[in-house]
C-alpha positions as CSV (number, residue, x, y, z in Angstrom):
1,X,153.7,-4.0,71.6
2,X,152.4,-2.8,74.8
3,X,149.8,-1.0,76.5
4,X,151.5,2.5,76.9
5,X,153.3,2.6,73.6
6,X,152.8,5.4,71.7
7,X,153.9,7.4,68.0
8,X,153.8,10.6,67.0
9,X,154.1,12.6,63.9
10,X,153.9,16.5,63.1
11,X,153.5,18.2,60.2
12,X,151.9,21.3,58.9
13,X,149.0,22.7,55.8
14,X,150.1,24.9,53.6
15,X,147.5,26.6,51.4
16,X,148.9,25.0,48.5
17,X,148.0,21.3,50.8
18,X,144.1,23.0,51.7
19,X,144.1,23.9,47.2
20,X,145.3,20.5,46.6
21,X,142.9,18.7,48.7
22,X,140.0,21.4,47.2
23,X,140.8,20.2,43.9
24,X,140.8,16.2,44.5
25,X,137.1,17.1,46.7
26,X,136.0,19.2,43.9
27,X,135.2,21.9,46.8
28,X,136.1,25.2,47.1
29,X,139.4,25.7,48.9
30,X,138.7,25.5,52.4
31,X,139.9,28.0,55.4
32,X,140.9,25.5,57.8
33,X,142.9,22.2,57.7
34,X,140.1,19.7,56.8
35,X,138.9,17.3,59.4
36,X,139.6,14.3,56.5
37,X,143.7,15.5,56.3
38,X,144.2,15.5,60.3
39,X,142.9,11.9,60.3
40,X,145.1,11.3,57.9
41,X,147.7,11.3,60.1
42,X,146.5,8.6,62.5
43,X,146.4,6.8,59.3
44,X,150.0,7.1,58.5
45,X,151.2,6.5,62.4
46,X,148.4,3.3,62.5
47,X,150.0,1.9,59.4
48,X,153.5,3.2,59.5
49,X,154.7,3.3,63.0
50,X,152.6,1.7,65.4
51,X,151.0,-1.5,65.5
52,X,152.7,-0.1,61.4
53,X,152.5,-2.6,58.5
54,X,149.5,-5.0,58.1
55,X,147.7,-3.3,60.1
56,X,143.8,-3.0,59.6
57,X,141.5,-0.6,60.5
58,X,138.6,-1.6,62.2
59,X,136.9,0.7,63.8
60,X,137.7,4.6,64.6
61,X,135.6,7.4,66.1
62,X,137.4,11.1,66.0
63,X,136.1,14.2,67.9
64,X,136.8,16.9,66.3
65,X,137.0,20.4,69.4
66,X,138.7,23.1,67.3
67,X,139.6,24.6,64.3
68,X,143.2,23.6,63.0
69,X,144.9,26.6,61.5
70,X,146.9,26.7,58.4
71,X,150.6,26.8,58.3
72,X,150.4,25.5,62.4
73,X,152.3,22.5,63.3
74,X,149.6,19.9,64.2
75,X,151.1,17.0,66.5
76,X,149.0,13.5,66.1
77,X,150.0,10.9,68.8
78,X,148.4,7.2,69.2
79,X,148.7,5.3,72.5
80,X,147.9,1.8,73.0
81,X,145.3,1.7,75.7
82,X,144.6,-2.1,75.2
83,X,146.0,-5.4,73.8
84,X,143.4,-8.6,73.2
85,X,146.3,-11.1,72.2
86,X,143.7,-13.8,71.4
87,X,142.1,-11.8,68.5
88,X,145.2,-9.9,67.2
89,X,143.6,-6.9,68.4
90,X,145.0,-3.0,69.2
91,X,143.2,-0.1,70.9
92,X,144.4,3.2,70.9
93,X,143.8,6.6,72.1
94,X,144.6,9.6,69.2
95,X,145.1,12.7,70.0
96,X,146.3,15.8,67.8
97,X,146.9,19.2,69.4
98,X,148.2,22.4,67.5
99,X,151.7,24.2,68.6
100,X,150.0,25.8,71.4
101,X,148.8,23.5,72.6
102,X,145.1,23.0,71.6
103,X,143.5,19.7,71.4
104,X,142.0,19.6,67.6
105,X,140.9,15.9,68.1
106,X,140.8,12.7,69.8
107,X,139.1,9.6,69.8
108,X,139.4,6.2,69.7
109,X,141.1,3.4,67.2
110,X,140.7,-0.1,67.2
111,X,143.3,-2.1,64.7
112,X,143.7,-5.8,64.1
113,X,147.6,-6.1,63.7
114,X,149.6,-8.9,63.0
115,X,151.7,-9.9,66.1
116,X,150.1,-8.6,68.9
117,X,151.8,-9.8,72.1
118,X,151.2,-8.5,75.8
């Protein structure tokens, strides 16, 4: 790993995704992608791709600036802004933007991970 290194994943709601999710909330189906299903994919990248496997959440705080559409390709990136070595710890800078271009989120991860090396 190193400070720069980013992954990114995109992927769209459909409104059978928003009725899904509805139904496991026991909430009315909602009109925009849920704030809950956009962090879900810095989960998958944080766990999946980069630092990936083993890694732990430790701390994350998401802004959320605009509504994400349904059916619009939503593009979640994670960058490593920072490696601490000596405590196995990963920050990173998330963003997610929809296919024009509009930042829906960011914020800021921190991860212990298992070989973290500058």
């Amino acid at each position: 790993m190193q400070v720069g290194q980013s992954a990114v994943v995109s992927r769209s709601y459909s409104r059978a995704d928003l009725e899904g999710f509805a139904q496991l909330a026991g909430s009315g189906v909602p009109v925009t992608v849920p704030e809950p299903l956009i962090a879900a994919l810095f989960s998958y990248l944080l766990g999946v791709e980069l630092p990936g496997p083993g890694t732990n959440y430790l701390k994350q705080e998401l802004h959320f600036l605009a509504p994400a559409s349904v059916d619009t390709e939503l593009t979640a990136r994670v960058e490593i802004t920072r490696l601490r070595t000596d405590k196995h710890l990963v920050d990173l800078w998330a963003t997610c933007t929809d296919a024009n271009g509009v930042l829906i989120c960011e914020g800021r991860s921190l991860v212990k991970a298992k070989d973290v090396a500058a």
